[in-house]
N, C-alpha and C positions, 0 to 999 in steps of 0.2 A: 133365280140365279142372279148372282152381280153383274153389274155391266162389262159388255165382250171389250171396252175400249180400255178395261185397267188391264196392266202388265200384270202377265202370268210369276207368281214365287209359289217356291215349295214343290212339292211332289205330286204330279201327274199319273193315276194308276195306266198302264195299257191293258184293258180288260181282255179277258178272254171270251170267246161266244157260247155263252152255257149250250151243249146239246143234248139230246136223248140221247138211250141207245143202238137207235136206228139212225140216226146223221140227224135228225130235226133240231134244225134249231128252238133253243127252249126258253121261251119269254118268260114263262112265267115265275123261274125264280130272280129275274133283274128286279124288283122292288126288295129282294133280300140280299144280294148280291150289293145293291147302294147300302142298306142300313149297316151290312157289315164292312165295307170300306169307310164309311164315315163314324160310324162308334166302338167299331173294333182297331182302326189302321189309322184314323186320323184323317184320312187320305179324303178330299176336296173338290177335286177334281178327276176327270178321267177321259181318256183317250181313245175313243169306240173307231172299231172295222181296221184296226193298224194290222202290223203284222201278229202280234201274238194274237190278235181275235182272227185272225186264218182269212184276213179281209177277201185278199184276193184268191182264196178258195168260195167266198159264197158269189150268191147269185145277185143282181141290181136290187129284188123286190126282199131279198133275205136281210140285206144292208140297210136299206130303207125302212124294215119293221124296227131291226134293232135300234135304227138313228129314234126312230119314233121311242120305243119304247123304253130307251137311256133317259131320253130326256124328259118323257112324263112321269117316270119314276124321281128322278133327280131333282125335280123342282120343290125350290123347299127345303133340300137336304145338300145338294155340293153346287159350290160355285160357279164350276165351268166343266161345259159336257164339248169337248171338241170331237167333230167328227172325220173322220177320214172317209176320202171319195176318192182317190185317186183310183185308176183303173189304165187297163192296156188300151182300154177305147175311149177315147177322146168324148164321144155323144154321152156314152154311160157316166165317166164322170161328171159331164153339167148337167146329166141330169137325177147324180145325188147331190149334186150341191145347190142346185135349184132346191131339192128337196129340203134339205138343211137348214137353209136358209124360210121355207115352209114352216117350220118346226117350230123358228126357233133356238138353232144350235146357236152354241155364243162364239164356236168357231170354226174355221172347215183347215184343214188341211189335205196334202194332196205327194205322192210319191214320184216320182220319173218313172217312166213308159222303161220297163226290162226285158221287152220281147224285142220287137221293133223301136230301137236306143236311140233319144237324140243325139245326133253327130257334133253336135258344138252345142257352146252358151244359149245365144241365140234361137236357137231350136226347142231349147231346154225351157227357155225363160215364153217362148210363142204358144208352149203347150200350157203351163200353168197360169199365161195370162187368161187362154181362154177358158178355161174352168172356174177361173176366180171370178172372170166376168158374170159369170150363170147365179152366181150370188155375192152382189155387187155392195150389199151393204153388210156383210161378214166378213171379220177378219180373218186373214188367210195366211198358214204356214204351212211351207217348204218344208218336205218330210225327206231329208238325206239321210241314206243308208245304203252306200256304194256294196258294199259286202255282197247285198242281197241284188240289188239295181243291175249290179257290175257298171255303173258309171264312177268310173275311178279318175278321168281326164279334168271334169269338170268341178274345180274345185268351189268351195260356199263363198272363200273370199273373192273370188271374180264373181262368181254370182246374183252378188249383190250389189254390184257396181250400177247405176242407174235403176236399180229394179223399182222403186217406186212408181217409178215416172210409167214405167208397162203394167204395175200391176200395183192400184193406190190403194187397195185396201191389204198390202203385204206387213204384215206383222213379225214376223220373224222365221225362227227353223227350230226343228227337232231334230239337232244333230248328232246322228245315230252310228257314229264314228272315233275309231283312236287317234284318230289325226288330232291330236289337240296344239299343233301347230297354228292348222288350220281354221280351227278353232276359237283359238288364241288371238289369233289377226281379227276371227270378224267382230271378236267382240271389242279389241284393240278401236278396230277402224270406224265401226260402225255402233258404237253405245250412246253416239249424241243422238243417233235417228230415229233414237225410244224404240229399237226394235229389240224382242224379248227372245234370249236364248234358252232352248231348254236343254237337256245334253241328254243322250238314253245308251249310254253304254253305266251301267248299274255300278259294275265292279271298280272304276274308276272315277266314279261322281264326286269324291275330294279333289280330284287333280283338275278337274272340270270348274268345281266352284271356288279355287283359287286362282281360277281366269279371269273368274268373273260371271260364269254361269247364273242364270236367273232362277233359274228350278232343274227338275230332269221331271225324264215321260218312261216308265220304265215297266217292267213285267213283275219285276219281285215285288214292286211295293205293293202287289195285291196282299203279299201274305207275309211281308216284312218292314212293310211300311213305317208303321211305330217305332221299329228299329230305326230305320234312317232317317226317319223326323230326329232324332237324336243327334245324329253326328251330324243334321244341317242348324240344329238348336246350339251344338257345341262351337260349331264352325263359325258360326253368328257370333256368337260372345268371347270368341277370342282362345275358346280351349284346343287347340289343333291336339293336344297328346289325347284326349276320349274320343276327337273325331276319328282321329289315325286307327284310335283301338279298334274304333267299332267298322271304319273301311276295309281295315286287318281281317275279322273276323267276317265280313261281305267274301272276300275275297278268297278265305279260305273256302267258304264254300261254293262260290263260281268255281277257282281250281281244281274241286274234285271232280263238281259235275258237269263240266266242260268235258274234259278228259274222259269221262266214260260216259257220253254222249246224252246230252241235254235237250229239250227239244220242248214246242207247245206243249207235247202230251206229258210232260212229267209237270209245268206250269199249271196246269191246266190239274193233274192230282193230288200235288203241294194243297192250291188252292180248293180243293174240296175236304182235303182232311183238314187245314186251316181254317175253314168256315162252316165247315158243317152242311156243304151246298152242295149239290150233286152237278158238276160241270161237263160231266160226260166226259166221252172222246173226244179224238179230234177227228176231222175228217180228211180222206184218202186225198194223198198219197201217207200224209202221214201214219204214223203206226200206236198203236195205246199203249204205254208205259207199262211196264213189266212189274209185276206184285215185289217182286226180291230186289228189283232195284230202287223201286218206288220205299222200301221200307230201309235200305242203307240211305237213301237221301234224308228222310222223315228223322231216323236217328243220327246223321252227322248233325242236322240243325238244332237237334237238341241239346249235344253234345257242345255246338258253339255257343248256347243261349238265344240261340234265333228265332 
């Protein structure tokens, strides 16, 4: 893999965690799962234990096999494997990012505590210094995603204000929000401090890299990826009317499947009839994606050229 100290471009897959039909998690088709992100999707890089791989549904030792097992498949074939460790407990995340760092990962990031909530900044930035400390020579990105966190108070561009100095191997954020105000500002504020932004809301990633966006970290680009290598190819070279087209077309199909309810588990059978990989379910609470709806999604994206 290339060195963790170049800034992340282009598109980050957020994997999903292949299972059986019994909840096991299932290693053995990630050596097929990389070959088909990188020669089928283009796609380089990937995003292991976030939310769409149901992170904070598995267990420390289930997170740890897969961190292992991304990245011994991955060598060789994608650039950069970042891991996510973040957790409700404190101990558990340093010690998958001890693990990570074990490994090998070329980076760790980490989400805000959504049970028991940091109360302010301070709180915010004392949790994630000491996780990043657990793996002290990996760089390390802040995983925002208020939706899911419910920390809505603590915005990225305060967040960032001194945060080197707590946390020096801080690399940037996966910012997993509409706020592209907010957005807006840190890459305004903070683009001399070589920190790398990546944006993971899919359906607005044009409005994102006319900020100034570095890359995005996203779920579709497991099985649409080749797509939006295109409209960040277009966007590059100055075509905004093909990138527009093709953000159009993203978004008509977020629109539908927003609206009659979206979820890991239809990501998650996108991606098996897309690959030809058997990713299983998901596991409880969530629910397995329904045959009749799973087949109106399959034909609206064909329908868009997706």
């Amino acid at each position: 893999m290339e060195s963790s100290q170049k800034r992340f471009h282009g598109l980050v897959a957020a994997t999903v965690t292949p299972m059986t039909e019994s909840g096991e998690i299932n290693l053995s088709v990630i050596g097929q799962y990389v070959d088909y992100l990188s020669k089928v999707q283009g796609i380089k890089s990937v995003f292991v234990n976030g939310t769409t791989a149901e992170g904070l549904s598995l267990s420390t030792e289930e997170r740890k096999q897969l961190a292992e097992e991304w990245v011994k498949q991955a060598r060789g074939k994608l650039d950069h494997v970042i891991i996510h460790v973040g957790s409700l407990c404190l101990k558990e995340a340093q010690e998958m990012a001890a693990h990570a760092a074990a490994i090998k990962a070329d980076a760790i990031s980490v989400v805000a505590p959504s049970f028991l909530k940091p109360s302010s900044k301070d709180a915010l930035v004392s949790f994630l210094r000491d996780v990043a400390a657990a793996a002290p020579n990996v760089p390390f990105y802040y995983y925002h995603i208020p939706r899911l966190t419910g920390i809505t108070a603590i915005r990225v561009e305060d967040l960032l204000v001194g945060i080197k100095s707590e946390i020096p191997t801080f690399q940037g954020v996966k910012f997993s929000d509409t706020d592209l105000l907010d957005f807006g500002q840190c890459v305004h504020k903070y683009e001399n401090e070589q920190f790398t932004f990546l944006y993971g809301v899919d359906e607005q990633l044009l409005g994102a890299l006319a900020m100034g966006a570095h890359g995005a970290v996203g779920s579709s680009y497991n099985y649409i990826g080749k797509t939006t290598k295109e409209m960040l190819d277009a966007f590059e070279h100055g075509d905004l009317e093909k990138a527009k087209k093709i953000q159009f077309l993203v978004q008509e199909f977020f629109s539908y499947v927003i609206g009659h309810g979206f979820t890991i588990a239809e990501t998650k059978a996108i991606l098996s009839v897309a690959s030809a990989i058997p990713m299983g379910p998901p596991r409880l609470p969530l629910q397995k994606s329904s045959n009749e709806y799973l087949t109106k999604i399959i034909a609206l994206m064909k329908s868009l050229g997706l």
